[in-house]
C-alpha positions in Angstrom: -0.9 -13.9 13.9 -3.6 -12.7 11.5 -3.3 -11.7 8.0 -3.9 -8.3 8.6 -1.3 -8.3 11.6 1.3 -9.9 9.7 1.3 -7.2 7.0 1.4 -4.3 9.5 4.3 -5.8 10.5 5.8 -6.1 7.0 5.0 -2.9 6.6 6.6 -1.8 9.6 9.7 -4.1 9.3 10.6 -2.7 5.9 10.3 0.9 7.1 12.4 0.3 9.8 9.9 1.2 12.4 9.8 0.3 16.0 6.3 -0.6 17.0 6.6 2.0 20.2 7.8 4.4 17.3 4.3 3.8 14.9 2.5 3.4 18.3 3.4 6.9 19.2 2.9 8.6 15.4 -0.9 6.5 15.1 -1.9 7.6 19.2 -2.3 4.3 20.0 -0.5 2.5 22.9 1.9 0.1 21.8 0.4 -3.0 23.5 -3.1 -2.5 21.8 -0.5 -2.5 18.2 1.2 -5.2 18.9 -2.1 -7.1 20.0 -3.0 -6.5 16.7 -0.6 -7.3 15.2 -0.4 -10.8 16.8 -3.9 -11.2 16.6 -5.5 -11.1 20.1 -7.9 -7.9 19.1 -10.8 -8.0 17.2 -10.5 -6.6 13.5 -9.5 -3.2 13.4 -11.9 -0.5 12.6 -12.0 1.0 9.0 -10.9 4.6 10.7 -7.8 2.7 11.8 -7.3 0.7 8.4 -7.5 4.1 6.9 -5.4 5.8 9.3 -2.4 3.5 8.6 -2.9 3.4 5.3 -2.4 7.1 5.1 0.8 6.7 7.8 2.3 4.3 5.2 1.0 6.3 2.3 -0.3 3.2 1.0 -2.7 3.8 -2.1 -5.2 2.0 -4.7 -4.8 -1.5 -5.0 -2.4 -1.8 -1.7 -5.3 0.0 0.7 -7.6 -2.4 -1.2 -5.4 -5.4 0.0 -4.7 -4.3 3.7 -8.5 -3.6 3.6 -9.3 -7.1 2.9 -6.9 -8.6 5.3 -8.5 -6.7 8.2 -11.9 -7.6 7.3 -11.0 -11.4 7.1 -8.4 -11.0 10.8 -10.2 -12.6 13.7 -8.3 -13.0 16.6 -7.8 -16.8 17.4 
């Protein structure tokens, strides 16, 4: 699991979302999320970062963090 795929599921997890459920609200399928998530896609574009920052209404500082992660997350 990367960084960055590791906090999207925090994220998730402490919202109480299913990943179908975010899958479905971002248009994305759920097995490219949860690819993601475990790390076996490439880093995710900055439209995406953005895109689930603004789901998760995550601002400032946060964005700034889940920025970084995704620009460090390589798939293994």
């Amino acid at each position: 699991m990367t960084p960055f795929g590791a906090a999207i599921r925090q994220l998730r997890a402490a919202r109480r979302l299913s990943l179908k459920r975010m899958a479905s609200d971002l248009q994305l399928s759920p097995a490219y999320l949860s690819a993601l998530e475990h790390g076996h896609r490439g880093r995710p574009s900055a439209a995406l970062v953005i895109q689930i920052c603004s789901y998760f209404n995550i601002i400032w500082d946060e964005a700034d963090d889940l920025e970084r992660l995704a620009a460090i997350s390589h798939p293994r």
